[in-house]
C-alpha positions as a LaTeX table, in Angstrom:
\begin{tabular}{lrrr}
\hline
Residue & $x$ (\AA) & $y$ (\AA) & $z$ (\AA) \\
\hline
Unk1 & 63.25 & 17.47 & 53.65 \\
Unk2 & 64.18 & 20.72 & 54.30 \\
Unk3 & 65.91 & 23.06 & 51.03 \\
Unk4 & 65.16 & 19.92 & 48.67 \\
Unk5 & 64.13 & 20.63 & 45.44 \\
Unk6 & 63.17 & 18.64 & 41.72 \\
Unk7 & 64.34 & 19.60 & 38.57 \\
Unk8 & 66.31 & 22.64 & 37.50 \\
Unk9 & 67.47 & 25.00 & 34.91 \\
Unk10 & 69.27 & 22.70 & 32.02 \\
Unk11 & 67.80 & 19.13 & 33.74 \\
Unk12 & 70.27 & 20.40 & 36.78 \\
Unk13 & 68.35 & 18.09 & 39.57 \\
Unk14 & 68.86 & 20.31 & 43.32 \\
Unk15 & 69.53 & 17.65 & 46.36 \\
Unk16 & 69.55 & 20.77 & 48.97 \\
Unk17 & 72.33 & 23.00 & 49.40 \\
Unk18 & 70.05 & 25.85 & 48.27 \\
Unk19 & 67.55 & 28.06 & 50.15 \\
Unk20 & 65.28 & 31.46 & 49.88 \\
Unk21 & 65.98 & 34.06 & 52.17 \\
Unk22 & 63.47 & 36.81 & 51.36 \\
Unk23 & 62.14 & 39.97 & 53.16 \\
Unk24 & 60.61 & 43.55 & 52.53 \\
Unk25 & 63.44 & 46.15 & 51.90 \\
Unk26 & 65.72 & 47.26 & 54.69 \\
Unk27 & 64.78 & 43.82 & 56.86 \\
Unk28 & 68.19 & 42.83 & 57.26 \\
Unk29 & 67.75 & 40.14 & 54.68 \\
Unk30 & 71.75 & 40.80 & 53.41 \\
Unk31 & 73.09 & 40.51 & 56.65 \\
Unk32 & 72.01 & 37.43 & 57.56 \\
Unk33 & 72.78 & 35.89 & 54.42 \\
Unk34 & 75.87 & 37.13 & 54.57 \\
Unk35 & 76.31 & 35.22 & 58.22 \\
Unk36 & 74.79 & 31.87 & 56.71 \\
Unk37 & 77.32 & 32.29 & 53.91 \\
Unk38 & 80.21 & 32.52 & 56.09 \\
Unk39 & 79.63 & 29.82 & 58.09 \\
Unk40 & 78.62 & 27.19 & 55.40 \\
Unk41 & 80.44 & 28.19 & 52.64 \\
Unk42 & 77.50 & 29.52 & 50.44 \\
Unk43 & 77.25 & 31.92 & 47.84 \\
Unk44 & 75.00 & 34.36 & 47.55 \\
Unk45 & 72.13 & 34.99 & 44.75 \\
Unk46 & 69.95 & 38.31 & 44.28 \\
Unk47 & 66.56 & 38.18 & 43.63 \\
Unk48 & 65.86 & 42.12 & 43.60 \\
Unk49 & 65.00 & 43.03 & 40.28 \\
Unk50 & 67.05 & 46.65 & 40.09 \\
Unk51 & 70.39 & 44.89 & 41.69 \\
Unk52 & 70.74 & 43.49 & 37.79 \\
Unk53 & 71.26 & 47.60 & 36.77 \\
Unk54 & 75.12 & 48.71 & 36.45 \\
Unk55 & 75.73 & 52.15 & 38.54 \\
Unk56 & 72.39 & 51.82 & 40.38 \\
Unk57 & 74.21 & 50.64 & 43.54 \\
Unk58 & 73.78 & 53.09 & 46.59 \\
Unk59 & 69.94 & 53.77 & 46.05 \\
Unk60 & 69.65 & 49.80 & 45.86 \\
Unk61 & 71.94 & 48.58 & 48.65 \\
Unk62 & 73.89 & 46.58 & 46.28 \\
Unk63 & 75.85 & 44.39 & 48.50 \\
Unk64 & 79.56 & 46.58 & 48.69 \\
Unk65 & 82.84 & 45.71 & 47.06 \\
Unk66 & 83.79 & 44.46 & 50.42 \\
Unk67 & 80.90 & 42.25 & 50.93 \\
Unk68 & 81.09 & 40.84 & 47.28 \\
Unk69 & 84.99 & 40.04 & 47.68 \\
Unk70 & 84.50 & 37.94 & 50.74 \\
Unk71 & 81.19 & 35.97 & 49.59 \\
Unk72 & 80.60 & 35.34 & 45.19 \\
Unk73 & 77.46 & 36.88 & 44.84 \\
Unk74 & 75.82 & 36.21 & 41.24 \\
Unk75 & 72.67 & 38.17 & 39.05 \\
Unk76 & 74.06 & 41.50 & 39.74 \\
Unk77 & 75.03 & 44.15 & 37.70 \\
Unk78 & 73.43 & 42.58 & 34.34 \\
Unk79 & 72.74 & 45.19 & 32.02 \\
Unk80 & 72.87 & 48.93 & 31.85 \\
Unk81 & 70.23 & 51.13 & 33.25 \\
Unk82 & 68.49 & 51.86 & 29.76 \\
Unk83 & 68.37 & 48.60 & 29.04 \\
Unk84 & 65.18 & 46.64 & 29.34 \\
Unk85 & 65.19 & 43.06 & 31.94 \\
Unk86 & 62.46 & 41.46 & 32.01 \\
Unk87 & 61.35 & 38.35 & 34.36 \\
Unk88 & 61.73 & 36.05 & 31.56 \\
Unk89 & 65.35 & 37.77 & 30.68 \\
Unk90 & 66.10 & 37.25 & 34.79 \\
Unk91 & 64.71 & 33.43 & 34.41 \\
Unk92 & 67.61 & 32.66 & 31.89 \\
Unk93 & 70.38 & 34.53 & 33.72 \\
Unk94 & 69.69 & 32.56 & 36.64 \\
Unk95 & 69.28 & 29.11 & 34.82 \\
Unk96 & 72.97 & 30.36 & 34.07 \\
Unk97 & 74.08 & 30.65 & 37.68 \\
Unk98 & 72.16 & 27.49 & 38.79 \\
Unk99 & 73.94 & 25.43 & 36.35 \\
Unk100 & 77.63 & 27.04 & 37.39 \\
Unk101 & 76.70 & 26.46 & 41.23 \\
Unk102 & 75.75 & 22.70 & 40.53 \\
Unk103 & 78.94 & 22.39 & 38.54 \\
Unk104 & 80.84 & 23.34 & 41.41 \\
Unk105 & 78.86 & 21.78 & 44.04 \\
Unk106 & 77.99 & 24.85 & 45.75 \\
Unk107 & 75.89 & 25.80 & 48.04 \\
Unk108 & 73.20 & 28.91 & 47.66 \\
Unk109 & 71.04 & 31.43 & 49.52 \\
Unk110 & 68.53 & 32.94 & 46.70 \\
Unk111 & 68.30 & 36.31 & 48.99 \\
Unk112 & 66.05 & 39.36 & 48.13 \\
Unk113 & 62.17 & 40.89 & 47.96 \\
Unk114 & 60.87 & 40.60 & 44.39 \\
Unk115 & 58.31 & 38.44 & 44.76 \\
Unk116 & 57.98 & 38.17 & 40.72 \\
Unk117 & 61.60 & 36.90 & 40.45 \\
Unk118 & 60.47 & 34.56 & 43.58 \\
Unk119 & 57.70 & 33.17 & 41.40 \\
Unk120 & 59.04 & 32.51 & 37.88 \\
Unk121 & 62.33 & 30.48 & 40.17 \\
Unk122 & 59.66 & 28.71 & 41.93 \\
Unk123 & 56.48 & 28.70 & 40.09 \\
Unk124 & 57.55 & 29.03 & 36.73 \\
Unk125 & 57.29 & 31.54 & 34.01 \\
Unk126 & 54.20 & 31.93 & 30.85 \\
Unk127 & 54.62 & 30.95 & 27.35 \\
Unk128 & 53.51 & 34.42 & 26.60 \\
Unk129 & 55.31 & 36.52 & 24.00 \\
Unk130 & 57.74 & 39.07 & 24.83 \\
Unk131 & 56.44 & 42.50 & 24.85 \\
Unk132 & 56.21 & 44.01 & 22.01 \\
Unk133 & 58.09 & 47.46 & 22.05 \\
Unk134 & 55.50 & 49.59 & 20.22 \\
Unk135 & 52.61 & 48.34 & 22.39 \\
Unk136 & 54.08 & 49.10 & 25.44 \\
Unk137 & 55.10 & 52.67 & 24.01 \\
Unk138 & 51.31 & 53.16 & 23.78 \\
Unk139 & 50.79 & 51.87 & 27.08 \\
Unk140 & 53.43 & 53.42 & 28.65 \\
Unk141 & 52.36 & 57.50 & 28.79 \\
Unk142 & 48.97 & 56.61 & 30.30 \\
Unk143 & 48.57 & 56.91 & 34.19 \\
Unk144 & 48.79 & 53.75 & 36.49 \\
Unk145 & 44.69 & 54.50 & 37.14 \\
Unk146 & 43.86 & 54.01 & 33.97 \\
Unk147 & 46.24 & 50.45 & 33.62 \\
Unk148 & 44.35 & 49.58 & 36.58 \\
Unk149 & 41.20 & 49.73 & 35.57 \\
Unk150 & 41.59 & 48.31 & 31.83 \\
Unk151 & 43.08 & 45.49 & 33.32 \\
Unk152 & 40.34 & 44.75 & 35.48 \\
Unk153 & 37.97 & 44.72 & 32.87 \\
Unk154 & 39.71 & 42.65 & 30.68 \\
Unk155 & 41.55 & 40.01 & 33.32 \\
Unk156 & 39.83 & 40.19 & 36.64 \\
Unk157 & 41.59 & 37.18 & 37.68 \\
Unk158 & 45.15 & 38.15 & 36.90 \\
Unk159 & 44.46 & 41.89 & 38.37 \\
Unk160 & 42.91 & 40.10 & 41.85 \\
Unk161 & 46.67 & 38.64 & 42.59 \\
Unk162 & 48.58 & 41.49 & 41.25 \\
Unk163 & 50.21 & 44.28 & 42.68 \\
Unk164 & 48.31 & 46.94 & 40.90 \\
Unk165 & 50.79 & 49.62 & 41.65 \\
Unk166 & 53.80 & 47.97 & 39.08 \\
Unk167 & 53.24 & 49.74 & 36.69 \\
Unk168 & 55.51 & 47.25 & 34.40 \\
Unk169 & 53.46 & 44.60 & 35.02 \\
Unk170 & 50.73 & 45.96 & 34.11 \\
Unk171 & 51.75 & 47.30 & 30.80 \\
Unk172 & 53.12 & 43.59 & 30.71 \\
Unk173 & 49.61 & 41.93 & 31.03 \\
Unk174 & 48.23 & 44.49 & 28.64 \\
Unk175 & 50.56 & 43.84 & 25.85 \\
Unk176 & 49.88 & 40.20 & 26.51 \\
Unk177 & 46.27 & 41.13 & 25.81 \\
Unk178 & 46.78 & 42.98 & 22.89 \\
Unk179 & 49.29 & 41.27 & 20.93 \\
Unk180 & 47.34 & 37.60 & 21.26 \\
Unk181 & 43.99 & 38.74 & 22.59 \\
Unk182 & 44.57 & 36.20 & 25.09 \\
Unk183 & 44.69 & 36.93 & 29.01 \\
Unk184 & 47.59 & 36.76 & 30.85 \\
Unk185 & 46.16 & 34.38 & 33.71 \\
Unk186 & 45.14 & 32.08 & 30.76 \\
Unk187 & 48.61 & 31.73 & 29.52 \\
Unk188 & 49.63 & 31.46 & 33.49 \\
Unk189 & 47.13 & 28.85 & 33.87 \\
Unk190 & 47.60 & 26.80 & 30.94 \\
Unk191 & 51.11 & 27.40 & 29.68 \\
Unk192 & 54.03 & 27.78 & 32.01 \\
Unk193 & 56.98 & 26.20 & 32.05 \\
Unk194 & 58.37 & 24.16 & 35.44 \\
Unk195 & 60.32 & 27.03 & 37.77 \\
Unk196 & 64.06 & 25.83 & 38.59 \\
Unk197 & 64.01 & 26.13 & 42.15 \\
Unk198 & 60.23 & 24.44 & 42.42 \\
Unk199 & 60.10 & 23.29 & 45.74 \\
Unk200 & 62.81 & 24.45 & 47.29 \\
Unk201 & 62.77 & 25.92 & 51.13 \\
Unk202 & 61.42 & 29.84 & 51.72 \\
Unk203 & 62.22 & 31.22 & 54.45 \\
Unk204 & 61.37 & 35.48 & 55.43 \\
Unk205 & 62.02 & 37.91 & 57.99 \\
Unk206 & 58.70 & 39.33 & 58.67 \\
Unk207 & 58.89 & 42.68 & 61.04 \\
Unk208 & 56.41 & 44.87 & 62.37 \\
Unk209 & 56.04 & 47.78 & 59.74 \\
Unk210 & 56.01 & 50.20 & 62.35 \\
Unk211 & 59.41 & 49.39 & 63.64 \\
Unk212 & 60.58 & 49.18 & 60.26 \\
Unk213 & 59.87 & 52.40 & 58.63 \\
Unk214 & 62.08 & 53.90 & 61.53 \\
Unk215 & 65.14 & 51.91 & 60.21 \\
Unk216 & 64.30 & 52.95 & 56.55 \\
Unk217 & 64.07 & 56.61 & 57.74 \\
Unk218 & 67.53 & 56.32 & 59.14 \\
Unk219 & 68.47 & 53.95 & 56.05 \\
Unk220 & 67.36 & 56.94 & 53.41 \\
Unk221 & 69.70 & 59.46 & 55.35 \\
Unk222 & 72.67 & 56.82 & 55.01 \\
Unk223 & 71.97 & 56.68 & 51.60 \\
Unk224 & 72.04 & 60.49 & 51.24 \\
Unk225 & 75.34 & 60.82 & 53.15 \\
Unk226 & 76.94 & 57.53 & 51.48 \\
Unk227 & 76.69 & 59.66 & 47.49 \\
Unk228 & 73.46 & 59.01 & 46.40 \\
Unk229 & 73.21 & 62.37 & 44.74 \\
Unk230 & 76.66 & 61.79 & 42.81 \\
Unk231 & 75.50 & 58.54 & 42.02 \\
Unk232 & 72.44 & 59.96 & 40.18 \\
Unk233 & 74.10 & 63.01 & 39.23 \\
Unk234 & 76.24 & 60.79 & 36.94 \\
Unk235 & 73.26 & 58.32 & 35.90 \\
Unk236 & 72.17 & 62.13 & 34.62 \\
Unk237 & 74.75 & 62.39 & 32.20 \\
Unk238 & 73.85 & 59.49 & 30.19 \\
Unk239 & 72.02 & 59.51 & 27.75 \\
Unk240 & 68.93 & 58.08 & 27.78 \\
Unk241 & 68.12 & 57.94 & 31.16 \\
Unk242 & 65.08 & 59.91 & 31.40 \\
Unk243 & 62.83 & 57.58 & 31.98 \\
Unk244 & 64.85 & 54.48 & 31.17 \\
Unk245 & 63.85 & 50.95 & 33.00 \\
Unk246 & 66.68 & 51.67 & 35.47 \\
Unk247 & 65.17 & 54.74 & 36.84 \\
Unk248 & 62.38 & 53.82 & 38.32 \\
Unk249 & 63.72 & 52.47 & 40.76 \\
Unk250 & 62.69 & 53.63 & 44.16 \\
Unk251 & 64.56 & 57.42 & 45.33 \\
Unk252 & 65.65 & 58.07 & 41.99 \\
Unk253 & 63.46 & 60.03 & 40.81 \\
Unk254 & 63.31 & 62.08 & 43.45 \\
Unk255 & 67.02 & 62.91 & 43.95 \\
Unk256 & 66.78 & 63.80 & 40.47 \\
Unk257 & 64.71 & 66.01 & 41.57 \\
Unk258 & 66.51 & 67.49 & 44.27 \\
Unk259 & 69.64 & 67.81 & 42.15 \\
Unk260 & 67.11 & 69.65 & 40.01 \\
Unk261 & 66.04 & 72.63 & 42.46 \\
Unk262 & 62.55 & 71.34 & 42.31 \\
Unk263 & 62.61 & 69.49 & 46.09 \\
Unk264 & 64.66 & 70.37 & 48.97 \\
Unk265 & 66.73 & 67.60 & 50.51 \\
Unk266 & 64.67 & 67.37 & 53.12 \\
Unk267 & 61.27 & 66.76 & 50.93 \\
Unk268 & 63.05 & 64.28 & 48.92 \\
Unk269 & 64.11 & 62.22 & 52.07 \\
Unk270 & 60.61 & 62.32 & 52.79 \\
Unk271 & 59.09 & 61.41 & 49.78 \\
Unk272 & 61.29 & 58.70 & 49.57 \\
Unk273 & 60.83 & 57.01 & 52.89 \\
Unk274 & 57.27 & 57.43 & 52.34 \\
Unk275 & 57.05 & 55.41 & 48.94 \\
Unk276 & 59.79 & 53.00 & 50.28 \\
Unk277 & 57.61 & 52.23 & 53.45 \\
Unk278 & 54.53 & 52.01 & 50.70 \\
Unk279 & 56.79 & 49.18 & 49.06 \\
Unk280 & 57.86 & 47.61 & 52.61 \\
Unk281 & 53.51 & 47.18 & 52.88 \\
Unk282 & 53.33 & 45.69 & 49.71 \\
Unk283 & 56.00 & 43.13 & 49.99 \\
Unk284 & 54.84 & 41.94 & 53.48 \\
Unk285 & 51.21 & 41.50 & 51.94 \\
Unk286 & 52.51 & 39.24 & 49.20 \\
Unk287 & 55.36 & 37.29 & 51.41 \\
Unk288 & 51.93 & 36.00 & 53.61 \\
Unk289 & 50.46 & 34.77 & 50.27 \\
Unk290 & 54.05 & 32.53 & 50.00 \\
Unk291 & 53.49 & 28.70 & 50.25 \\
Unk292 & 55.04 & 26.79 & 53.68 \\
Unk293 & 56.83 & 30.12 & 54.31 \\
Unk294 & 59.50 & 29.94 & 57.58 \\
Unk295 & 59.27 & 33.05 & 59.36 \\
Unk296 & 62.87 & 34.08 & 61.17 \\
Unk297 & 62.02 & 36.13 & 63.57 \\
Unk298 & 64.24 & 39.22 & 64.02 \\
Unk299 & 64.25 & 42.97 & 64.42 \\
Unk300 & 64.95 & 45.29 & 62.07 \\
Unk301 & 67.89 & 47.32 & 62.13 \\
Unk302 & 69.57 & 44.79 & 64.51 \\
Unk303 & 72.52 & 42.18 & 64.10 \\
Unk304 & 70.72 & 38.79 & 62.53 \\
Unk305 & 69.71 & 36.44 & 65.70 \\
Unk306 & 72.00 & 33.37 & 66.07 \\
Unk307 & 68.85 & 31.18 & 66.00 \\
Unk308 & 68.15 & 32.21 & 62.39 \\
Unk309 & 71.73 & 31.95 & 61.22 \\
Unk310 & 71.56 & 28.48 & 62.80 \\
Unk311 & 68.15 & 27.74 & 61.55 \\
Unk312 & 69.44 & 28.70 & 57.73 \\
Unk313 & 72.77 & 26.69 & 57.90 \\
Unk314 & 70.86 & 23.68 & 59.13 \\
Unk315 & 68.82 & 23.89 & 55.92 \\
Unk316 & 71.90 & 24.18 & 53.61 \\
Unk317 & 73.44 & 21.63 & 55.45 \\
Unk318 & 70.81 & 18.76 & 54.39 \\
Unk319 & 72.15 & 18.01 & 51.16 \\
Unk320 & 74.11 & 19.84 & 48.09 \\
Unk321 & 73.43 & 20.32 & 44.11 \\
Unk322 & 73.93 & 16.98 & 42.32 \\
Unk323 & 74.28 & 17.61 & 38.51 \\
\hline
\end{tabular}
């Protein structure tokens, strides 16, 4: 049945009432989640892994004040920009919100384009260690080339289904390595606990990627106009933000840059389009590896197709949490 689910975060036990709603950046993903939740009653859950920073909100398209008011939307603002979050640290936080939605009987759209925060909801999440915080300092200043091709000689199999150019995760699956000279697909393989959300409905808007880097072309210049610069202007003035998790986020370091006198406006537009469109590729690639996906169809940069709104609401509408 569709947006069933077994087990959950706690023993919480999902009856429907819940659903993924995910998408490559600038998709319209928000928007129609945002319709779904106003005409069932949901509430909205991120699943973007730099939505959890505090102040990183422009250069993100954190959902607005506005948007936020009218529909509860959970796993945001989570920690501070210099503040490591890991998948395992996301896992928890949204065992959290699980258990508070069941409580209250509500229904959910899990909405957003991480596919790691997809998996460890869905798949589950390795017994592996946490990082250890001197390993990854010696990981850290060496180029994502060189990640990439240690990790391919020590853990073909993991580095075949990875997305090469995260440069956390690979530092991730290196520390692994290191610390317990075990690989990171064997502790995948052979020790990972049961994801909350196993099971539960996926469904994606999938656009052309031509039509798409138009909108994020037009998106970046919103951006730019909306404050991004005074938004990292004052992420400048903290300290420790050079180089802090938070940063790397897409456009930031690159508006830094342009506040800096090193790019124009114009260059930093550009570079950030082109890296975001680089993203857009990469998410699409890993969205057609997603189990019994649902595409919705719809066109970027346009209001969310009544089909799809209906098509999600139906979904929701088959059952709700039972705790």
């Amino acid at each position: 049945m569709e947006g069933e689910g077994g087990g959950g975060a706690g023993g919480l036990e999902l009856a429907g009432g819940v659903i993924f709603l995910l998408g490559p950046t600038a998709s319209g993903k928000s928007h129609l989640a945002m319709s779904v939740a106003r005409q069932t009653g949901a509430e909205i859950c991120s699943v973007d892994a730099f939505q959890v920073y505090r102040g990183l909100d422009i250069g993100t398209a954190k959902p607005s004040a506005m948007a936020r008011q009218e529909i509860p939307h959970h796993l945001l603002d989570l920690v501070e920009p210099e503040e490591r979050f890991t998948a395992a640290d996301y896992l928890r936080e949204a065992g959290k919100v699980l258990a508070d939605l069941g409580k209250r009987k509500k229904k959910a759209v899990w909405v957003g384009g991480t596919g790691l925060y997809h998996k460890v909801l869905t798949g589950g999440l390795a017994k592996a260690p946490g990082t250890d915080l001197k390993v990854a300092a010696e990981l850290e200043p060496r180029s994502t080339a060189e990640l990439v091709e240690e990790i391919r000689r020590v853990d073909p199999e993991w580095s075949a289904k990875a997305d090469l150019q995260n440069r956390g995760r690979l530092i991730r699956a290196l520390a692994v390595w290191r610390q317990t000279d075990r690989k990171m697909s064997s502790w995948q393989r052979e020790e990972t606990v049961a994801g909350p959300l196993e099971g539960v409905r996926t469904f994606a808007l999938v656009p052309d990627l031509d039509a798409l880097a138009a909108v994020i072309r037009g998106r970046v210049a919103g951006m730019v106009q909306d404050g991004w610069g005074e938004e990292v202007r004052n992420l400048r003035e903290r300290q420790g933000w050079r180089g802090c998790p938070g940063g790397r986020a897409i456009g930031y370091a690159e508006i830094d840059l342009w506040l800096a006198g090193k790019l124009r406006k114009e260059e930093a537009c550009d570079k950030i389009v082109a890296a975001t469109r680089a993203y857009a590729k990469r998410q699409l690639t890993w969205l057609k590896r997603v189990p019994n996906l649902c595409v919705i169809e719809a066109k970027p940069g346009q209001l969310p197709p009544a089909t799809g709104v209906e098509k999600l609401a139906k979904a929701l509408g088959r059952g709700s949490f039972s705790g």
